[in-house]
N, C-alpha and C positions, 0 to 999 in steps of 0.2 A: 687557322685560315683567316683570315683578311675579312671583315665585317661588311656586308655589304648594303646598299642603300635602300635597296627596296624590299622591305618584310616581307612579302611573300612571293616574289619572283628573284632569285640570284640571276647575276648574271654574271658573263662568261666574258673573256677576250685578257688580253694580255695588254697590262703597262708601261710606259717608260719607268725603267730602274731610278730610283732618286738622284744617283750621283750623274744621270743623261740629259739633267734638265735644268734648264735656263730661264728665271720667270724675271719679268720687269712689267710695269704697271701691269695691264690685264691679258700681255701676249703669256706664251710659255713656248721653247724650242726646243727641240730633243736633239741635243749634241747628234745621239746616237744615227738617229735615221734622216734626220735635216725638216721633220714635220712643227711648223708654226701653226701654233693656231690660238686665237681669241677668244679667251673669255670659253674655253673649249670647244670652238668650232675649227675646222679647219682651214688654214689659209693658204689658199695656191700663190708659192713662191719660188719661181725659176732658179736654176742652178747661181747664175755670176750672182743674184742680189743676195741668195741665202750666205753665197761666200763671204759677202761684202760685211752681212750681220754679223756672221761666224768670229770675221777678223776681229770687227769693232768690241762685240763681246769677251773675245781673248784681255781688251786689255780697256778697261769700261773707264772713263773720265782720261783718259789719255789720248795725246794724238795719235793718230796713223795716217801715216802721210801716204799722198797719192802714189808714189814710187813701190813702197809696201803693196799697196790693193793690185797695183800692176803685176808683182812678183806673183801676189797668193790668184791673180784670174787668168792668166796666159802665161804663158809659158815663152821662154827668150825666143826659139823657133817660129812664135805665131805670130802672124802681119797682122795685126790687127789696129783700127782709128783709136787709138788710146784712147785721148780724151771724149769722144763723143761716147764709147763702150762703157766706159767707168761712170760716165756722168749719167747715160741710160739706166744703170745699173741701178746708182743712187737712187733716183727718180724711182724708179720701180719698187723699192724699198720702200720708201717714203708711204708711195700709195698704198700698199699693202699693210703699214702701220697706221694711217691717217695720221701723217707728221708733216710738216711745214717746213721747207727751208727760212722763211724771213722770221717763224715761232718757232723752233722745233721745239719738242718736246723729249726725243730720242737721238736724233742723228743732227749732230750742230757742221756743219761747215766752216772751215777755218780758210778763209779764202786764199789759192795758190798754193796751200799747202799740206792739206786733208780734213779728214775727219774726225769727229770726235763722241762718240756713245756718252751721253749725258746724264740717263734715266738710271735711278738704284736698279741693281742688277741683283738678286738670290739665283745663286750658281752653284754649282760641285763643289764647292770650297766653302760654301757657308749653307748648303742642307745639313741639318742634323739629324742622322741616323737614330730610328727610333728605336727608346729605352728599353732594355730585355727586360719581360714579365716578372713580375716580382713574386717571391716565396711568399704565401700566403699563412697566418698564422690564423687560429680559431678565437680572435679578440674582438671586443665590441667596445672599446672603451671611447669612441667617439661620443655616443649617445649622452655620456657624463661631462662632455668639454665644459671647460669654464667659461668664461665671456668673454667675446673677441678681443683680440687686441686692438690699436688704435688704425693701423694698416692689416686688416684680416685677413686671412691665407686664401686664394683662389679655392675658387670650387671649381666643379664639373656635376653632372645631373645624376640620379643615385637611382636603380632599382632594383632593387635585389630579387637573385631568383627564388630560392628557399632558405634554407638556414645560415648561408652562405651571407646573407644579405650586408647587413652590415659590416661585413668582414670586405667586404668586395669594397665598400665605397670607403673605408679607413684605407685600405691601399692604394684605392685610387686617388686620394689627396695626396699620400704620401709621394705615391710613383710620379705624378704629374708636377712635383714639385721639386723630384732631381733624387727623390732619399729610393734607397731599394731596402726591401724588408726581406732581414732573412732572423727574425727577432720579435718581437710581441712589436705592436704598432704604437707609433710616439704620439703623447698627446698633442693637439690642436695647437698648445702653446709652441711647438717644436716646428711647425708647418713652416715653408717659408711663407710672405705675405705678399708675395706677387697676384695679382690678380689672374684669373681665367675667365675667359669670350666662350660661348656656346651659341648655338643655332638648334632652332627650329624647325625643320626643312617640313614645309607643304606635305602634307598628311596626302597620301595619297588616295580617289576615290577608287575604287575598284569594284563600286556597285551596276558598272555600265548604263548608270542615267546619270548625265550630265546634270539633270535638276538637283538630284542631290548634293553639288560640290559644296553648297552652303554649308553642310554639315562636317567636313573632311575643312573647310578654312576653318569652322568654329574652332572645331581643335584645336587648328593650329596655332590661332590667337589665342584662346582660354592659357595653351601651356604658355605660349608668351609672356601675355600679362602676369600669370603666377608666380612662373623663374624671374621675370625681371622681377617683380619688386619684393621678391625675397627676399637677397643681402646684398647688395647694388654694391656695396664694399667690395666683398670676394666674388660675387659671379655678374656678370656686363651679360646680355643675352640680346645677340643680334635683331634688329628691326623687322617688323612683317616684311618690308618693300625687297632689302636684301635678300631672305630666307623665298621671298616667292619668287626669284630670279631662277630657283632651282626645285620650280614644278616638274615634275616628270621628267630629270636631270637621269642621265647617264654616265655622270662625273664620277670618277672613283671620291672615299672619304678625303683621301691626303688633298689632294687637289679642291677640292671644298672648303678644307680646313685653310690650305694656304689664301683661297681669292678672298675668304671671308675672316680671318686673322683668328680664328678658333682653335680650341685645343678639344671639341666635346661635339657630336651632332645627338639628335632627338630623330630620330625617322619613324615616320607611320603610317599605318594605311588601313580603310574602313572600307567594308564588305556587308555586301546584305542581301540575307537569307530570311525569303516572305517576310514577317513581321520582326527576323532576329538580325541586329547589329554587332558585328566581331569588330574591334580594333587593335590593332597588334603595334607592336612599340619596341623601339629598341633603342641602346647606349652605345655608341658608339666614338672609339678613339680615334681619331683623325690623323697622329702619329703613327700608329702601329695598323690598325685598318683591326684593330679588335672590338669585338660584339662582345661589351662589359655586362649586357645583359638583356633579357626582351622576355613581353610578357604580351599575355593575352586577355581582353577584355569581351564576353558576351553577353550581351543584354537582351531586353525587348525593346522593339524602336521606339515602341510608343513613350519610351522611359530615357528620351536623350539624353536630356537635363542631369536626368541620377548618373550618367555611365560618362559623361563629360565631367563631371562632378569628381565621380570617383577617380577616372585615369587623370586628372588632373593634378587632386587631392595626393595622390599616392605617390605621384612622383616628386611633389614638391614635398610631401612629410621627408620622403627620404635625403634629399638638398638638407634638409635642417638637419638630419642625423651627420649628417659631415660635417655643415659647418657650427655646429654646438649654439644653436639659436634654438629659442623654445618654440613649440606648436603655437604658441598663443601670439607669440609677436608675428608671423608670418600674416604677410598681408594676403587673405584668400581671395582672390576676386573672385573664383566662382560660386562663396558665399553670399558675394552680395548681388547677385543674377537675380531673376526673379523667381518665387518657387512656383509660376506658373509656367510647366512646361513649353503652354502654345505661344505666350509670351514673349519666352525664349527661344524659340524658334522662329517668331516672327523680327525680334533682334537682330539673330543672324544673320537672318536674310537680308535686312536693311544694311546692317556692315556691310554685305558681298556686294550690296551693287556702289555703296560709296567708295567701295576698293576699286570697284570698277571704271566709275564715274568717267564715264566712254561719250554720253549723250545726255540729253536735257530729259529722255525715259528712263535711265539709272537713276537721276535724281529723284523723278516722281514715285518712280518703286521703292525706292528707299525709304522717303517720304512716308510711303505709304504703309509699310511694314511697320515701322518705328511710330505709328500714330497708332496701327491696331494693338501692336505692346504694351503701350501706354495706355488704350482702352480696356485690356486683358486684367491690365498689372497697374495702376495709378500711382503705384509708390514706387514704382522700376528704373532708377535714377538714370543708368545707363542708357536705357532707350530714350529718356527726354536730351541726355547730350548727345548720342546720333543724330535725332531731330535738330538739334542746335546745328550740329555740323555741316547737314542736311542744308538749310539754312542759308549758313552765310557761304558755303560754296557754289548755291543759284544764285548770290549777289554777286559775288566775284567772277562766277561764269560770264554774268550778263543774261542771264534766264529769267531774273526775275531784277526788280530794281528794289536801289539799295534800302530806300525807305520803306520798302518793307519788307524785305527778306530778312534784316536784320532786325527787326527791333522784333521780330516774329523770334530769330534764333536767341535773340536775349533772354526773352520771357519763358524759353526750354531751359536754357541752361542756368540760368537761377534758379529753377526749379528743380534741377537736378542736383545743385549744390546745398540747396535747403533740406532734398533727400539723404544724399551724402556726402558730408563737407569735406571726405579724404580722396574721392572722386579725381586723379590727375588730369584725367581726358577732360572732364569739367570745367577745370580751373581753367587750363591753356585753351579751351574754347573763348572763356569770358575774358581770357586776356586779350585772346585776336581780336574780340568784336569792339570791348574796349579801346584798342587801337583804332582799329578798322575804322570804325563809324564813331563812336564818341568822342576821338580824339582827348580821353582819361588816360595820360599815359601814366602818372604815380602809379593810379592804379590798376591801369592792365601789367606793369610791374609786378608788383606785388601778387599778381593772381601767375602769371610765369614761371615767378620764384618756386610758388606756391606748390606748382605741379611739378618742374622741378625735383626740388625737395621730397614730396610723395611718391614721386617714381623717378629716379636716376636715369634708369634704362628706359624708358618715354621718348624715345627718338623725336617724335612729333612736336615733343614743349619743346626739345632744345633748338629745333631747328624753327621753330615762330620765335621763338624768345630770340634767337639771334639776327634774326629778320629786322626785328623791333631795336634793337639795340644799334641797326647797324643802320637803319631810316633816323635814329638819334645821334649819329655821328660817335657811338662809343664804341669804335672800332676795334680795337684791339680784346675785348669782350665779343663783341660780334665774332668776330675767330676761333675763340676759346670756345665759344657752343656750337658753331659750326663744324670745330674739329670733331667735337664730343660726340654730335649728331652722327658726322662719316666714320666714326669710328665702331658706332653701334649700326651704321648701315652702309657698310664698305661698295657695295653695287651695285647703287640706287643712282640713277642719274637723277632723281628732283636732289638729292643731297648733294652733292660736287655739282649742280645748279646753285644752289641757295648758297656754297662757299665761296662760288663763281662771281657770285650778285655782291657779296661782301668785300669781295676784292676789287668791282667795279665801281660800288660805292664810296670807296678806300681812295679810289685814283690808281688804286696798282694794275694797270690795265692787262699788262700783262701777266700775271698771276692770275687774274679773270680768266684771259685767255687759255690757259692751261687747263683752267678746273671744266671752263664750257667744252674744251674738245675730250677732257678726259669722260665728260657725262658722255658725251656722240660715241667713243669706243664701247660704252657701257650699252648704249642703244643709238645705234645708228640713224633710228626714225624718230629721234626727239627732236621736234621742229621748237622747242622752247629755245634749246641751247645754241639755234642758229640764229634764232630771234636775238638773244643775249648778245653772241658774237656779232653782230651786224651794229647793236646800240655800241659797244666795247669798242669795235673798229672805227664808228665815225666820232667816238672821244676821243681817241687817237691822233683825230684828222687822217683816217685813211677810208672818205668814202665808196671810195668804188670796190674797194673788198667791204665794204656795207652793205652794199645793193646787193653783193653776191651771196654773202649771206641770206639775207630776208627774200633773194629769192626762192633760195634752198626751203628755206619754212614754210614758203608761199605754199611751194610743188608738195610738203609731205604735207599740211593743215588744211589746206585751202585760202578763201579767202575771206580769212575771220577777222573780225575789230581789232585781235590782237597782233596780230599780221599784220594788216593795214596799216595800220596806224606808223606802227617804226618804218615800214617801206616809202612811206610818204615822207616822213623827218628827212631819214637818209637819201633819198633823191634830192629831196629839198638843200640840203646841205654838199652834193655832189651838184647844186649849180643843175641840174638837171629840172628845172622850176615850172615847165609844162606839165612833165608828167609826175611830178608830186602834186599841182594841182589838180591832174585826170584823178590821181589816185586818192584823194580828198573826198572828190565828187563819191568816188565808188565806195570811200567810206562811211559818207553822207546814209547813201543808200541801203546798204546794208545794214547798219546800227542802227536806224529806224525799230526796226519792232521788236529787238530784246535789250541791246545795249546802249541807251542812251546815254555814254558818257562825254560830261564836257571835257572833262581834262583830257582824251584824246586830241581833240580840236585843239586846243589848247598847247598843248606837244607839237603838234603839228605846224600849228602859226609860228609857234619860237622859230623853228628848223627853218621857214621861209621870210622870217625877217621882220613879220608885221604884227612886232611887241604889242601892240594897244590893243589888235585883236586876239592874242593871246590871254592877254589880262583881262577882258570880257567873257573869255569862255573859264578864267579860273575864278572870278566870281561866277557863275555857275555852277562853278563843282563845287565850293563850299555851299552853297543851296542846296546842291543833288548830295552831299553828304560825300563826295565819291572817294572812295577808301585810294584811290593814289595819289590824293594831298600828303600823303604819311610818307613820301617819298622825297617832298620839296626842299629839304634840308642837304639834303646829298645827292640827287639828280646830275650828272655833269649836264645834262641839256639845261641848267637854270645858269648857270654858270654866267653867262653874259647877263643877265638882270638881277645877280645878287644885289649892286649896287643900287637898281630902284626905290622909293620909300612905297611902293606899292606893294612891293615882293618883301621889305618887312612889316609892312602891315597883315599883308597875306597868313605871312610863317605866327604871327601872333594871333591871329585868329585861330589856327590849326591848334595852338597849343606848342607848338617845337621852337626851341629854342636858336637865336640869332648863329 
């Protein structure tokens, strides 16, 4: 039977058969019964448009001409307005994908002559049917592998049920790799060295107090952190932001595996009985929908820390039995937690609400947790870089100002790296803040790398690091960790945000445009990626799809600094110069009592013309320190005053080069 996702509730209902399904970016169609749906929800789509998709799909990168669409939606008998039916049709598709005739992304228009399906299509003809189970033999010779080769063989996560143990996870390398075993099992040197993607998925609570969920995410980062930086070689292990896409998910495994580019899920779920904690766990194949194995852990509550510890410990010991890596080289991060239970409880807690970071009260509780840790535990490296993180995201909010939000998270996280100088989350803290406010770029370099390096699978370093790289104009780097980034976090709209921002930095506007609507498929109520598309549109020169943007952001944010501030440029620049100056005023007013930044004002003057006072609020911000000088190098809004010797006086006081 087919493995299912929630350990201790199965569930029931019936799927589309592999060879009935149609996936491109995050839609998926079911040949069979005509149901679309998003990212797994459902999407109501009328008979003529589903036709229309149907045709296009039949034949993906090729035209299909209007006369075709005519054939497959009426029939020669029916009177029907051709053109306005067909062109409704379209239209109606369009909306139900969130595609664009003047951008598409899916459905390209070939004017007078048809259409054309644009977007990579996985269809019936390129699902592969998954691998028949392989003969298992009683061999353990994994345990002895030699040491990796230079490109090491993919993994998948290992836990054996009983004496079985090892035997399971040798054929599971082997099987996963293309070999079937009907023969004692081939050593590690024999593996192919393709690499293998695994997830995480959100531990589920199932204690019926919602205060508990702190304890059900710790899980699920602790096994994170552990599997990534195992063998970052052979096993990639999807990002928190991806894997919590698929909280309380009713997705079958295959359909997981496909959105999230995995061959492996982790699923688990924690229960609590008076003072006793159970957590239940399972391996599951994403090809075949097989339960490779699942176990039970029960504790006393009082004893988190040990039963985190242990379910952690034990599933990463068995990862090293596959991939012939010793115990000792494994980077444990739950050994370097603190061995004060309350400590580590109050850690977590400060992580959930930074996961959160909903309001300016997640910050303070986070805050707050992560200072009783460090009063608990003095030497709890971790908790002083939550604190850092803590930190410089109320400077960046606007919750706190920059001079001292930052030089507060400085003095955390140096002190977290003085704790533990292999710390990754550490390092790429000290390299934000480095950027951010010191303007040290060598070496908040050198500390990106750094994290990097220490953890592969670190979603977070790749995607500041590529931020940084791409405010320095080293774009084609900037790409290369941006990719790395979406690859270990395929679902995340801040990550197809940050490749969005790379390509708008780039000048490839339209490549920008892609990545910012692919984030809005991901989540619809991202007012970021309307922000984005509205600055993107007016470097275009196409302001009035700018305004319509930023009003879109306006309606899902409200009316924040960050909001503000683009909606004023882009009117200002739509000639619209009344009510960029109303909305000035109202930025004025607002940004008063948490955000005072000049280089808003600053942005703003550019878009309306009046250079000198522009230049007045950007000395400003190099006085207020304000961390979006790190952007004056590749800004299209500076574009018109490269040529000033103020703006290179400017870029050298920053530190960035001409």
């Amino acid at each position: 039977m087919p493995a299912r996702l929630k350990v201790d509730e199965p569930r029931s209902g019936m799927s589309a058969p592999l060879d009935s399904l149609v996936r491109f970016g995050v839609f998926e169609l079911d040949l069979r019964t005509g149901e679309l749906r998003k990212a797994g929800v459902r999407i109501n789509l009328p008979e003529q448009p589903l036709q229309v998709l149907k045709t296009l799909l039949d034949r993906p990168g090729e035209l299909v001409s209007r006369e075709e669409l005519r054939e497959r939606l009426w029939s020669v008998e029916t009177f029907v307005d051709f053109e306005h039916g067909l062109n409704a049709a379209v239209r109606r598709l369009r909306d139900a994908l969130g595609d664009a005739a003047d951008v598409p992304r899916f459905v390209e228009t070939l004017p007078r002559r048809g259409y054309r399906f644009i977007a990579p299509v996985a269809g019936p003809a390129v699902v592969n049917p998954p691998a028949p189970a392989p003969e298992i033999e009683d061999r353990r010779e994994t345990s002895q592998a030699p040491d990796p080769p230079a490109r090491p063989a993919q993994t998948r996560i290992q836990r054996p049920v009983h004496v079985a143990a090892s035997i399971l996870v040798s054929a599971l390398v082997l099987w996963g790799s293309g070999y079937v075993l009907s023969r004692p099992a081939a050593s590690p040197s024999t593996v192919s060295t393709t690499r293998f993607m695994l997830a995480v998925l959100p531990f589920e609570n199932l204690t019926g107090d919602p205060d508990q969920e702190y304890i059900s995410d710790g899980m699920t980062e602790e096994l994170i952190a552990q599997l990534g930086a195992l063998d970052p070689s052979r096993l990639g292990v999807i990002a928190r932001q991806s894997a919590m896409q698929f909280k309380k998910t009713t997705k079958r495994a295959d359909q997981i595996g496909s959105d999230l580019g995995v061959s492996h899920l982790v699923a688990g779920s924690l229960r609590r009985t008076g003072s006793r904690i159970r957590i239940a766990v399972q391996l599951i194949d994403t090809r075949s929908e097989r339960q490779l194995w699942a176990e039970q852990y029960e504790r006393d509550g009082t004893d988190l820390l040990a039963l985190q510890r242990e379910v952690a410990e034990a599933i990463t010991r068995r990862m090293t039995a596959s991939l012939g890596v010793a115990v000792s080289n494994v980077y444990a991060d739950a050994r370097r937690h603190s061995t004060s239970a309350e400590a580590y409880e109050h850690y977590l807690r400060g992580r959930h609400h930074v996961w959160r970071r909903d309001t300016a009260e997640d910050f303070e509780k986070a805050r707050e947790h992560f200072r009783r840790a460090i009063d608990l535990d003095g030497s709890y490296a971790h908790a002083y870089s939550g604190l850092a993180d803590t930190y410089t995201m109320l400077g960046t909010a606007g919750f706190l100002p920059m001079r001292e939000a930052y030089p507060l998270a400085r003095a955390a996280v140096l002190k977290a790296i003085a704790l533990d100088g292999m710390l990754a989350e550490a390092h790429a803290s000290l390299g934000f803040i480095l950027a951010d406010y010191d303007w040290d770029w060598d070496t908040a370099d050198r500390h990106f790398r750094s994290a990097v390096e220490l953890n592969p699978n670190y979603e977070t370093a790749l995607r500041t690091y590529s931020s940084y790289l791409a405010w320095w104009g080293r774009h084609k780097e900037a790409f290369e960790f941006a990719a790395r980034a979406r690859d270990l976090d395929p679902v995340s709209p801040n990550v197809r945000q940050n490749l969005g921002l790379a390509h708008y930095f780039a000048r490839r506007y339209d490549d920008a445009i892609t990545q910012f609507r692919e984030a809005l498929d991901l989540d619809p109520n991202f007012g970021q990626a309307h922000v984005m598309l509205g600055r993107t549109y007016v470097a275009k020169g196409l302001p009035d799809r700018a305004v319509e943007e930023l009003e879109r952001a306006q309606g899902l944010m409200g009316a924040r600094p960050d909001v503000i501030t683009p909606m004023a440029y882009v009117l200002a620049r739509a000639g619209r110069r009344r009510e960029a100056l109303a909305t000035l005023d109202e930025l004025r007013r607002i940004a008063k009592p948490r955000d005072p930044s000049p280089f808003r004002f600053a942005y703003v003057h550019l878009g309306l013309g009046d250079t000198d006072v522009a230049f007045e609020w950007l000395e400003k911000s190099v006085e207020a320190r304000d961390w979006q000088l790190g952007m004056l190098k590749v800004e299209p809004a500076f574009d018109g005053v490269r040529s000033d010797p103020r703006f290179a006086a400017l870029l050298e006081r920053v530190g960035l080069p001409r």
